[in-house]
Each structure stands twice: as C-alpha cells, then as structure tokens.
N, C-alpha and C positions, 0 to 999 in steps of 0.2 A: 328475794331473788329465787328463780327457779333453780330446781336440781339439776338443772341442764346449763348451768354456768361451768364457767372452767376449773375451777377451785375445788368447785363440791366435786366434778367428775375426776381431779387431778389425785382427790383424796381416796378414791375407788384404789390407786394402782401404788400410790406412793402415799407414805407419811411426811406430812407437811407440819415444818419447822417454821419459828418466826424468828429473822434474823433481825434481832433488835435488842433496846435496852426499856424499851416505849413500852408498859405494861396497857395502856390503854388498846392502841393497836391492838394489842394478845388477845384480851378479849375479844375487839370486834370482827376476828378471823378465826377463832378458837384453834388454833395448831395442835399437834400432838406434845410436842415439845419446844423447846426455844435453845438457842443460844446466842453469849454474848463473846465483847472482846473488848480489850482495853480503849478502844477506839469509838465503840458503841456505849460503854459505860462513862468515859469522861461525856460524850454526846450526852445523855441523860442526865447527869451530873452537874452541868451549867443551866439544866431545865428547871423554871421554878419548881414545878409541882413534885420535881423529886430531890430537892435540895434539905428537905428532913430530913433523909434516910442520910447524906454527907452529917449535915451536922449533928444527929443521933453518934454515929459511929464516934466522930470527935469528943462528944459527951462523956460517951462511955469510956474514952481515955482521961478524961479530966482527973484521975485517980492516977493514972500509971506510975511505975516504975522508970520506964522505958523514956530514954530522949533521943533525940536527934535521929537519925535515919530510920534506926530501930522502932522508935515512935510512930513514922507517919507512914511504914511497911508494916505496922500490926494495925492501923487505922483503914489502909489500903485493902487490905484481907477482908475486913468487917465489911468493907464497906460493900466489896463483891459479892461477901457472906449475906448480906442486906438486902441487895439485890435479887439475888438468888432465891430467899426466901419469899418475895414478893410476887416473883414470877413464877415459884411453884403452888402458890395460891390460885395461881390461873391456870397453867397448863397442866393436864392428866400423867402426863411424861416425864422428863429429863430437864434438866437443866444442864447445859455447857457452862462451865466456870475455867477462867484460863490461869494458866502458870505464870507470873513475870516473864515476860517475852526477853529481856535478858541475860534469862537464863539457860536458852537455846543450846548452849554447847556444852552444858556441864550437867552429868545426869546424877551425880548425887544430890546435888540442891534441888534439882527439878524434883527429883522423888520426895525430900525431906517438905517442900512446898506441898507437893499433892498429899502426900498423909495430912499434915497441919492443917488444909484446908477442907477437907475429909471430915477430921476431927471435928472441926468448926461449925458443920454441917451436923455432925450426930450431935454434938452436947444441944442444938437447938431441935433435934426429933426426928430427925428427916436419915432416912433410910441410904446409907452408899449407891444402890440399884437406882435412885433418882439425882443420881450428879454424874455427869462427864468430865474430867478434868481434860482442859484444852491445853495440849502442847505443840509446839510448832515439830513439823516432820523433816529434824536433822538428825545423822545418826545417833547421835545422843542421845535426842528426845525421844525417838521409837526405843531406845535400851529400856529408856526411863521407864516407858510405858509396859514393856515388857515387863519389869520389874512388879510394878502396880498391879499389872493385871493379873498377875499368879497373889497377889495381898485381895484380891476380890474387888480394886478400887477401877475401877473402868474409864477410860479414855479414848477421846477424840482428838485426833492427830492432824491439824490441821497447818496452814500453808503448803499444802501439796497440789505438787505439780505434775512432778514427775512419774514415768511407769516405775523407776527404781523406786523410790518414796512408798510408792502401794505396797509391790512385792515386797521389800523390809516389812511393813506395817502387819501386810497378812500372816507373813512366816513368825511376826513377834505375837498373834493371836490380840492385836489392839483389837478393841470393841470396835471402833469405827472411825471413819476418817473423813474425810472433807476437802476435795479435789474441788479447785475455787477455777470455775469455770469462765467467769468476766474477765479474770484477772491473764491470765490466758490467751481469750480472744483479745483482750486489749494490748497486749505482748504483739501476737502475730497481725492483729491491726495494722498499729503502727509501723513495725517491720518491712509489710509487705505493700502496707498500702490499700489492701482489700477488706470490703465491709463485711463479713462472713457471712454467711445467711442458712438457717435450719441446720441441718443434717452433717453442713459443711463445715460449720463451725469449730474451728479447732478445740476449744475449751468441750464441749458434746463431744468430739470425737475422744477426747482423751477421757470422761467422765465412761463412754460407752464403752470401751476399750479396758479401762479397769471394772468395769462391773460383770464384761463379761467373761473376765480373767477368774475373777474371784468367784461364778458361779460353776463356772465348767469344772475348774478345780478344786470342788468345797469349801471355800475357805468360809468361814462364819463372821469376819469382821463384815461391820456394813458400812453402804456407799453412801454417803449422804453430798451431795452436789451444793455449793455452795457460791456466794457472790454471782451473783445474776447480771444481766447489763439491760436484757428484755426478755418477755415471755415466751418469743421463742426459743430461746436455750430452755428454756425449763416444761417447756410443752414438749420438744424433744427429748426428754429425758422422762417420760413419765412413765415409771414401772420402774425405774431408779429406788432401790429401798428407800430414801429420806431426802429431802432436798429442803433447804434452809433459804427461805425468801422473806426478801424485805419488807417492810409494811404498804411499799407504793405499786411493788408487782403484785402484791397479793390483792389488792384493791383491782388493778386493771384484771386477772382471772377471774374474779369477782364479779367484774363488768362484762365479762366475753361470754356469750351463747354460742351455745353450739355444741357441737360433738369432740369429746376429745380420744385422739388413740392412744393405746398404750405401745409405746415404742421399745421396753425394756422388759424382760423377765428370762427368770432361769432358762426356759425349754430353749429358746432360740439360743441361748448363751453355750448351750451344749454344741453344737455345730461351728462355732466363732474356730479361726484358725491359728489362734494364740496356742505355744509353745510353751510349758511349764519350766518357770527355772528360779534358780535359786544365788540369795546374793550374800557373799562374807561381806564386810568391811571396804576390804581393796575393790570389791567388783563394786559395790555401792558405788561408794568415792568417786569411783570412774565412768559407771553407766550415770550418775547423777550429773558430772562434770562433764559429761559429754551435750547435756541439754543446754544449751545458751539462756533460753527462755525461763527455766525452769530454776536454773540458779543465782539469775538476776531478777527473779521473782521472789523466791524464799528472800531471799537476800534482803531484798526492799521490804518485803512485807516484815522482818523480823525489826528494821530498821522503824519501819513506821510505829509499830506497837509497842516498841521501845520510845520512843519518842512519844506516846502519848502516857506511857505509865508515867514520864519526865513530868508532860504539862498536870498532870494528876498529883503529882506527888506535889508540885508547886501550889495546886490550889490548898491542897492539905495544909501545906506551910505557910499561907495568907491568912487562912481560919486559923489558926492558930496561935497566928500573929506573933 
C-alpha cells in the first residue's frame, strides 16, 4: 500500500490503537498501542488459536489453594495477565487491561484490583508505564483513578459519555480516557431517527468538544476516541491524540487513497468557546443526570461487561469441570 492510504496518513496526526483481543490483526496494522475489554477477551477466548493461553492459566491453578469464586477470579486475572503479555510482544506502546466491570461503584476494590493486576504485570517484567488499567467513568471509578495515578499506576477511563465524565477525569489528572463515539451516534440514531453523517455526528461532536476543552485549558490527560461505527467518525477526528479502532476499520483506511486532513489540534483548540468549570460530587451527579444518552449508555455498557466477565467466568467453571 502506498503512504498515501488513510491509515498511514491518519498515523501522521494521531496514535492509532487496535481495539481488539486478535493478536494477529495487531500485527498486520502495527498500532502504537492496544486495548482490550471483557467483551473482546471472552471474543478471543472461544477462538481456537487462543484457547492455550485459557487453558495455561487453568494449569497454573491446578496447585491452588483457592476454590470456588476465589478460584476462577485469580484464573480470570491471569488470564487478562496472558493476554496482555501477548499483545505487548507486538505493540511498541500500552496495553489497556480492565477492572471487573462490577465493580463500578465501589472505589476501594477497584483500587485493591488495579495494584494486584499491576503487581501481576511486574513479577512477569513489564514495566507500570506499559499498562492502562481500564475503569469504567462513574464517580467512583475516576476517585479510583485519582487514587492510582498519584501510586504512578496509570488509567484509562472508559465508558464515557458524558461532558461531566471528561471534566471529573481531567480535574482527577487520569492519564486518559475513552469517549466511545458509536456508541453515542447509535443512542441519537435511534432517538431521532437521523443517520449522522461527518462533522454532524453527535458521537465527533462530543469527542471534539472535549479535546478541545482539555487543550485550551492544559489539561495533560489524553483523548483517545473509541468504538467507531465507520471511518468517517474516525477521519473526522484526526489530530484526536489516540483513537482506538477495530480490526475491520483499520483494514477499510488501509484500503482508502487519498489525502487525509487533520481536523483536530491544540492551536485551533485555543480559540473553541468552551468555558472552564469545575465539578464536586453533587454537580457531577447532576450535570451527569441531566444527559439521557449518557446515563443510559454507562449504564448498559457496565451492564454488558458485566455480563460478559459472567459468561467468562462460566467457561472457566466448564474447564474445570
């Protein structure tokens, strides 16, 4: 492919992520970084060619102490841990590793999770600077994160929706966040009835709108754009610090000639007519609850990942037998 495809041009402005659990994909797009989520690992999971690294991890428990829940949540860990390590053989960058989606509302456990899986990560070499621990963006989970990130352990705050969600995120100094743009458009889709298109697109509108909140005003966490539906959201977003795309977008920019523009960066971000402000608790709570979209989106997406650490934990329980 020439340098004048989309992909190669898209990586001039932004760092491109691969959102997957598919190590082979990683390779044939090389991204800067990756991340995963409970949903993309059980995805890999029922795949033959990664069904070692399941049954490795069960292995390695054939010794345990540990039964019953305790058992197939220190199997669960390893098994992300496994992953993880798989996918840092490929990509130069980061790796996103998630929290139990469960555990959304309760920020001591989230924290006690992110050290242990941290830990997990050094006893096997790998440096804290090359893990993201993914938390879902409830007020909780930004404390959580807050927390972490003064321990030097760095975090990617994801199911965000909302403008409250960012400004919590930026004021707690998270590393970075993950404003899930499909997910969005297919909210005000639905809703309205209207197929978005470019610029207009709600999910771009709210990805542009917090990136140029956070450059006008310093903020050093970064935007990485996430859940794609098609390459125009993600070709309007280019100059977005990081955007995390699937293995089947990255293929079609891949495929695309042509010239791509950069639509996002600081200088223009200086001029944006966003207002500085700041949120306790109560104003969170209620700027957050005032988005329909926004909380019936966290909501379901925490519902989903929850429900898939379930169907995960079951396959655990079948090898097991």
């Amino acid at each position: 492919m020439s340098a004048t495809n989309h992909l190669e041009q898209l990586k001039k402005y932004t760092t491109v992520v691969a959102d997957t659990g598919d190590f082979a994909s990683m390779q044939e797009y090389q991204p800067q970084d990756a991340t995963t989520n409970p949903s993309l690992i059980l995805q890999a999971a029922n795949k033959p060619e990664y069904k070692h690294l399941v049954e490795q991890a069960v292995n390695e428990h054939k010794d345990s102490d540990l039964e019953g829940n305790a058992l197939v949540e220190s199997i669960i860990d390893r098994i992300l841990i496994l992953f993880g390590l798989e996918i840092l053989k490929i990509v130069p960058g980061r790796v996103s590793t998630e929290v139990d989606a469960r555990l959304s509302f309760d920020t001591a456990s989230t924290v006690a999770k992110a050290r242990q899986l941290i830990a997990m990560y050094e006893k096997e070499g790998i440096s804290r600077d090359r893990i993201l621990i993914k938390i879902a963006s409830t007020w909780e989970g930004i404390r959580a994160a807050e927390e972490l990130e003064r321990e030097g352990i760095h975090c990617n705050l994801t199911l965000l929706f909302a403008f409250a969600q960012a400004v919590a995120c930026a004021e707690a100094k998270v590393q970075l966040i993950s404003p899930f743009v499909g997910r969005i458009y297919d909210w005000y889709k639905n809703d309205t009835g209207i197929d978005y298109k470019g610029a207009e697109d709600p999910g771009v509108l709210s990805v542009t709108k917090i990136y140029n909140y956070y450059k006008k005003f310093g903020y050093k966490t970064e935007v990485m754009g996430a859940s794609f539906r098609n390459t125009g959201q993600i070709t309007e977003l280019a100059g977005c610090d990081l955007l995390t795309i699937s293995p089947g977008l990255l293929e079609e920019l891949q495929n695309t000639e042509g010239e791509l523009e950069e639509k996002l960066n600081p200088a223009t971000a200086e001029s944006c007519d966003e207002e500085k402000i700041s949120l306790d608790e109560k104003a969170f709570r209620f700027m957050f609850n005032e988005d329909a979209m926004a909380t019936e989106k966290t909501a379901q997406g925490i519902r989903g990942f929850s429900a898939d650490i379930v169907k995960l934990e079951k396959l655990i329980e079948d090898l097991l037998g």
